[in-house]
N, C-alpha and C positions, 0 to 999 in steps of 0.2 A: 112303190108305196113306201110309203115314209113312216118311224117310228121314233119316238122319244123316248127312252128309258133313265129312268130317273135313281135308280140305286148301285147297280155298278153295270160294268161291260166285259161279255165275253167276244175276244178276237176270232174269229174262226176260220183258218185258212187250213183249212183239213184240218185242225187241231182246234179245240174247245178248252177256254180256262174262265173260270169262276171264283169270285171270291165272296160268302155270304157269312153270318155268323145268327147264333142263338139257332130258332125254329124260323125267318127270316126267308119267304123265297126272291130269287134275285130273277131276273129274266135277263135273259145277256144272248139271245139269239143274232147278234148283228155285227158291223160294223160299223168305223165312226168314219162318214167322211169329214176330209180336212178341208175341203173347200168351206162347207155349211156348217160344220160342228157337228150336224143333225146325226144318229145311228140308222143304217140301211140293212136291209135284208141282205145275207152274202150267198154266195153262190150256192154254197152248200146248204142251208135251211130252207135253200126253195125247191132242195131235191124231195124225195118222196122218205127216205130214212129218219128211224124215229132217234133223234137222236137228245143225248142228257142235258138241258138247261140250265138247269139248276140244280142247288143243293141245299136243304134246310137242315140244318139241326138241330135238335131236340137236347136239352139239357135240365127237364124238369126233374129226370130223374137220379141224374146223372150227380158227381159228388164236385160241387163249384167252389166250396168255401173250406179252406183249410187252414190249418195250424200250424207255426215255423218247426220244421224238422217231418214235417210229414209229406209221404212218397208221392209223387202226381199218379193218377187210379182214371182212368178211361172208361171204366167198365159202365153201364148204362147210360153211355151216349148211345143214341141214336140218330143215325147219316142217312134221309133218303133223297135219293134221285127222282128228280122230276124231269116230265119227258115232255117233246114237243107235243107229240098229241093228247097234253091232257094228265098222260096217265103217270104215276108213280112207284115206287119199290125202295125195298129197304136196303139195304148197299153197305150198313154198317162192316161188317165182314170184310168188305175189301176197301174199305178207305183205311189210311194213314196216319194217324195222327204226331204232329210234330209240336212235343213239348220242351225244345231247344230254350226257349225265352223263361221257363218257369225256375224260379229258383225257392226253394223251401230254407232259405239262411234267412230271408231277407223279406220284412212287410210290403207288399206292393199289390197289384194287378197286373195279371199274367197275361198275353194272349195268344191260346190255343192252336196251332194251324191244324186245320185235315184239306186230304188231301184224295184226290180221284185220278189214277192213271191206267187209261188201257192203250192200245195202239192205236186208237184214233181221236182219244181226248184227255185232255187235265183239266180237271176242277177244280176248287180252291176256295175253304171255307174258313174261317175260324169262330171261337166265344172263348169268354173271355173267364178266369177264374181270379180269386183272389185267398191271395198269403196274409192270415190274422195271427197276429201275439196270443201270449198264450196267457196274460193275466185274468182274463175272464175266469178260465180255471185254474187257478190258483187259492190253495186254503190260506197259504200262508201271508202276511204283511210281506210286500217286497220293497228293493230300493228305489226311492222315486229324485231324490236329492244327499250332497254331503254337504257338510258347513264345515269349515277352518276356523280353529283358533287361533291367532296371525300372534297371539300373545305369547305364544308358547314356544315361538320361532323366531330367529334372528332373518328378518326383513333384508337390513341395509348392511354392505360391507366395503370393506376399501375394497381396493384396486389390486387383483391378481391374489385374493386374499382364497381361501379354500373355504368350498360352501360346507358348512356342515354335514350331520349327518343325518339328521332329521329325526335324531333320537327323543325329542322331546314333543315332538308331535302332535297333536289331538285333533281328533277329527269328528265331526258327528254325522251318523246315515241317517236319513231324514226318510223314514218306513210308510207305508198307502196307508196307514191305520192313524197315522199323522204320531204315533211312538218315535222315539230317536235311541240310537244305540252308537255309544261311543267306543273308537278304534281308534288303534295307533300306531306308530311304522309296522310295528311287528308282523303286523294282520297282512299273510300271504297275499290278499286278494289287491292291496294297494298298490300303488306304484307313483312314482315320482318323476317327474321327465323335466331335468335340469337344460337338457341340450341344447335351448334357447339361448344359455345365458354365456355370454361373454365376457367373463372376469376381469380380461384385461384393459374393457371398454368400458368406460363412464355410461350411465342410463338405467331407462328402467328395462326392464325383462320378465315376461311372462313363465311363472311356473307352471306345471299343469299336473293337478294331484287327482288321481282317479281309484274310483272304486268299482268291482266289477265282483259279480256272482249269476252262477246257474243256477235256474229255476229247472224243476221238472217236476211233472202233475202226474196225477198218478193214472193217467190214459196212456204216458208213456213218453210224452212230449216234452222239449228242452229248450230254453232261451235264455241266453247268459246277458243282462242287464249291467250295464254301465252309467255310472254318474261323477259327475266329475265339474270343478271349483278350479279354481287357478286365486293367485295373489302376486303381488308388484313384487319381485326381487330387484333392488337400487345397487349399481353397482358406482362406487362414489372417487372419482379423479378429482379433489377440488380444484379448482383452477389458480396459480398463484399470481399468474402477474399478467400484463397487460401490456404491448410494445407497439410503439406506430413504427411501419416500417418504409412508408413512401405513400405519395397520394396530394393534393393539392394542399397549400396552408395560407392562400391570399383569397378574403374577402372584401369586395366593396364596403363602405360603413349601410348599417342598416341593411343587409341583404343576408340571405341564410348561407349559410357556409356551405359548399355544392360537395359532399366526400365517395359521390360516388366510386373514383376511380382509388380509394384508397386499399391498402393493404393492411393487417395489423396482425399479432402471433401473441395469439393463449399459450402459456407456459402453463403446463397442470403438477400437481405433485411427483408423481411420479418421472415427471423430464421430461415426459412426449409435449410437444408441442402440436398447435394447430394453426393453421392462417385462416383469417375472417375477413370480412371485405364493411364498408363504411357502413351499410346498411343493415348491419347487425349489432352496429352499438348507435348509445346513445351518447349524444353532443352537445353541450350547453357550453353557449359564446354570444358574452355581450358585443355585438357587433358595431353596438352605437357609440364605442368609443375608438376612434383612431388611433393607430398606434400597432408597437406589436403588442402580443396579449397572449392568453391563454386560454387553449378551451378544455375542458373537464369532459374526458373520455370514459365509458363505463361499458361493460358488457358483464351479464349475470347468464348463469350459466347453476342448473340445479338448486336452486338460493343462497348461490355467494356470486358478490358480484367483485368482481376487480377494475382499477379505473389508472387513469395514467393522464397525464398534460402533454397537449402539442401546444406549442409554437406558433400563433397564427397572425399574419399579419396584413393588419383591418384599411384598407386606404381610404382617405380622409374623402369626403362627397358633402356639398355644399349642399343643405338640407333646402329644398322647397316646399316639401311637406311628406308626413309621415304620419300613420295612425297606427297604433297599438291598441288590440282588444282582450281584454281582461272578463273571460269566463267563469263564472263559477264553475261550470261544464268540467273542465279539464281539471279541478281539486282533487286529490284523494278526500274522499268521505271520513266525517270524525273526528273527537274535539283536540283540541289544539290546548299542547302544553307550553308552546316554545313557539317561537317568530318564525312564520311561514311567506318567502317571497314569492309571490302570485307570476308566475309566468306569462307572457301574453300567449295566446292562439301559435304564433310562433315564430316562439321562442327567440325575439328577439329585441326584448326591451332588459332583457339582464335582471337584476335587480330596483327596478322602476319604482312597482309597486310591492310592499311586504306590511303584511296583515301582523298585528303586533299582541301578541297571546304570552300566556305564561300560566305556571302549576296553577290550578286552581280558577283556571278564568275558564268562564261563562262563553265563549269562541270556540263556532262547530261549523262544518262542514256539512250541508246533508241534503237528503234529496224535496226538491220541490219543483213542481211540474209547472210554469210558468209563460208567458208571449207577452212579445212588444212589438207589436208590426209584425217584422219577417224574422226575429229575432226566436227564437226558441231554449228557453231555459229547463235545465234539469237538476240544476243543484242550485243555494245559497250559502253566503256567509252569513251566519247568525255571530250578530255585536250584540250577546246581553248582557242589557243593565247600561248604566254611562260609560259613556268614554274613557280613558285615560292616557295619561300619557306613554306609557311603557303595557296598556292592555288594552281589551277593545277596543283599538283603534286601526287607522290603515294609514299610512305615510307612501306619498307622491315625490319621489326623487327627481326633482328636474334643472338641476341643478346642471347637469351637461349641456341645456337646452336654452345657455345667455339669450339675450337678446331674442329672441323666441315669442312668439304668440301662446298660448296652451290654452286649446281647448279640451275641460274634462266636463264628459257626460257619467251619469249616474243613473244606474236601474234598480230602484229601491225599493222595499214595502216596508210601513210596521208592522211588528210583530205584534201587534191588538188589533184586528178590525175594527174593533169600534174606536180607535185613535188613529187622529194623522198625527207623525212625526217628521221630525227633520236630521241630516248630518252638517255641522257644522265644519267649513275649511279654513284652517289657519294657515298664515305661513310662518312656517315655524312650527314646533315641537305643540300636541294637541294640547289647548286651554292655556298656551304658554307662551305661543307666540302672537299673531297679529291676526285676527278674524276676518276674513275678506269674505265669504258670505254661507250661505243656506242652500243643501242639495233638498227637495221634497220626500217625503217618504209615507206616503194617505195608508191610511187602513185600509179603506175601497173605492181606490180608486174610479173614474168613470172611463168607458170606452177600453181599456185595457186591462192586463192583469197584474203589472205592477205600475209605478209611478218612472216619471223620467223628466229629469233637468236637467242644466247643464250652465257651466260658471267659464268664461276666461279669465284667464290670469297668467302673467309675465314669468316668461320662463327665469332659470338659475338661482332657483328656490327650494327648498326642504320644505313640503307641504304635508299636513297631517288632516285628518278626516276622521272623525266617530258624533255617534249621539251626543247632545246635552246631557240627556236626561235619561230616556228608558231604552231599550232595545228594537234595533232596526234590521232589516232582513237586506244584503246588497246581492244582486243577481251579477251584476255585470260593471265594467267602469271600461267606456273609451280616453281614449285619451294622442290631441290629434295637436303636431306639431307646424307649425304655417309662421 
């Protein structure tokens, strides 16, 4: 005959064990075979002996719910045995219980074992108790937060320099009554754990300022509360200088200079050095002109940056065609006092294109969310007001580019919706040289979100570009050599 038991299993090979908890009966009279998974009658429960099943335990009366620092207490559990035939008895007296897992330091839920051993069985029950804080009874305002006055404190220090003492201190306890009460190193109960920090190492480094006090109520119970803030200790090596020390310095023309296998050494104030590899600085190198040249190395470190020149020599490549894309996307954000040279995508047209601003001019940087086709815009150059020649304006250097076709497209809007405007391209210095034609620039446009033309004209020129007249918005400029 076959049984299914659905809550736990007692093995019974002359020995009985059970595991139940709460008031919960378990039936475990079987075994599991392994063939079926199924639980089968075993030898011994198909004798005639009344033997123990199960175990329920009663816990209504009994004390489940305590308070940290208080003793685990047994007393009015109740253990009875339940028998195969039915019947049952109370057994409390000689079960076990094992409160090894309970801890009274510590908030949690505990669980209970008991336990049933005679020479012919073990049973095996638990429930479960739970360890509660003791702010419930509590009269007083306890600590729930501290706050730091970072002002009071020296933050940042050089290198191998000795931290303070923390004599100046302030601190605020932020109390359940939502009151605050200010302390300061003096106060016993703080402390300060520097251990984090390495003086003799550049960086930031984690302090960690704590406050701690015991509570006790007047039942008799104790639980000492911690709170605790931390702030940036900067520990400061500026870096002084910058060395290339091996690593490739031959580029194709018009190709990105490849520095992966480079090496280079940060010298810091203090003398120590460090080696950094290509991919941690930045490179700008006009690649479009042959020759040997230079490229402008930089790497920042903490907010100082240091920079140094290689040597790089650019081999000449008979141009069949070349495109340069000019983003607003990649601008830093924000208006412009001084002449900004527009980089392309990358960074290899040099000084191609440069946006020509100065104190007081009307030339910003900012964000506008834009499309043209598959094109996707997140910034503009805003030209307001007219053109000029030394302001508002943009100059196209293609003057490396003799004998050259040049195609320049233009992705523009007005800056009035209700007005289309235009940008005008000269060759030559803006309104001063020779006008060769008209970029579009519609208030609202149709089918897209800005406008787009596009002009050729004969390379080995100084070209300039801005409004006639009012303010134009430029998202983007190609610009493609054949």
């Amino acid at each position: 005959m076959k049984k299914i038991f659905m809550l736990a299993v007692v093995f019974i090979l002359g020995i009985f064990t059970l595991a139940s908890c709460d008031d919960t009966e378990v039936d475990t009279d079987g075994d599991k075979d392994q063939t079926t998974g199924e639980f089968v009658e075993s030898d011994i429960t198909q004798g005639n002996k009344n033997y123990i099943v199960s175990l329920s335990v009663d816990t209504s009366q009994a004390k489940v719910d305590y308070y940290l620092t208080e003793e685990f207490d047994s007393n009015n559990v109740k253990v009875t045995a339940n028998y195969r035939d039915s019947s049952s008895a109370d057994i409390t007296s000689k079960v076990t219980f094992d409160s090894s897992s309970f801890n009274n330091q510590k908030e949690g839920v505990y669980n209970i074992g008991v336990s049933y051993i005679d020479d012919e069985q073990q049973l095996y029950a638990s429930y479960n108790v739970t360890v509660n804080n003791i702010l419930s009874l509590l009269t007083e305002p306890y600590i729930v937060g501290l706050n730091l006055d970072l002002s009071t404190i020296k933050t940042d220090y050089q290198h191998d320099e000795e931290i303070e003492d923390y004599s100046n201190l302030k601190a605020t306890l932020v109390l359940s009554d939502g009151t605050e009460q200010t302390i300061t190193k003096e106060d016993a109960n703080l402390s300060i754990d520097t251990s984090n920090v390495d003086m003799s190492k550049a960086g930031f480094y984690d302090v960690l300022i704590s406050y701690s006090k015991t509570y006790t109520t007047t039942e008799g119970f104790s639980q000492t509360l911690v709170v605790s803030n931390y702030y940036k200790l900067q520990v400061i090596d500026p870096v002084t200088t910058l060395t290339f020390v091996s690593g490739n310095t031959v580029v194709d023309q018009y190709q990105t200079l490849d520095t992966s296998d480079w090496i280079l050494e940060v010298t810091y104030e203090s003398g120590s050095t460090l080696e950094i590899s290509g991919t941690q600085v930045k490179v700008v190198l006009d690649s479009s002109v042959a020759g040997v040249g230079k490229a402008t190395v930089s790497y920042e470190e903490y907010g100082i940056t240091v920079s140094c020149e290689v040597e790089i020599t650019v081999n000449e490549v008979e141009i069949t065609s070349v495109t340069y894309s000019f983003i607003a996307n990649d601008l830093t954000a924000g208006t412009l006092s001084s002449n900004l040279v527009w980089n392309d995508v990358d960074n290899l047209a040099g000084d191609i294109v440069t946006i020509l601003a100065k104190t007081g001019s009307k030339v910003a940087i900012d964000s506008s969310n834009k499309s043209y086709g598959d094109l996707d815009f997140t910034q503009r150059v805003k030209l307001g007001g007219s053109g000029k020649v030394d302001d508002a304006s943009v100059t196209i250097d293609l003057t490396r580019f003799a004998d050259k076709n040049v195609t320049i497209e233009i992705y523009a809007l007005s800056s009035s919706s209700g007005e289309d405007r235009k940008l005008d391209l000269y060759n030559g210095l803006f309104k001063q040289g020779t006008l060769v034609g008209s970029f579009v620039a519609e208030g609202k446009p149709v089918g897209a979100d800005v406008s787009y033309s596009s002009l050729t004209v004969d390379g080995g020129s100084l070209y300039s570009l801005g409004s006639p007249s009012s303010g134009v918005n430029i998202y983007g400029i190609v610009i493609s050599i054949a």
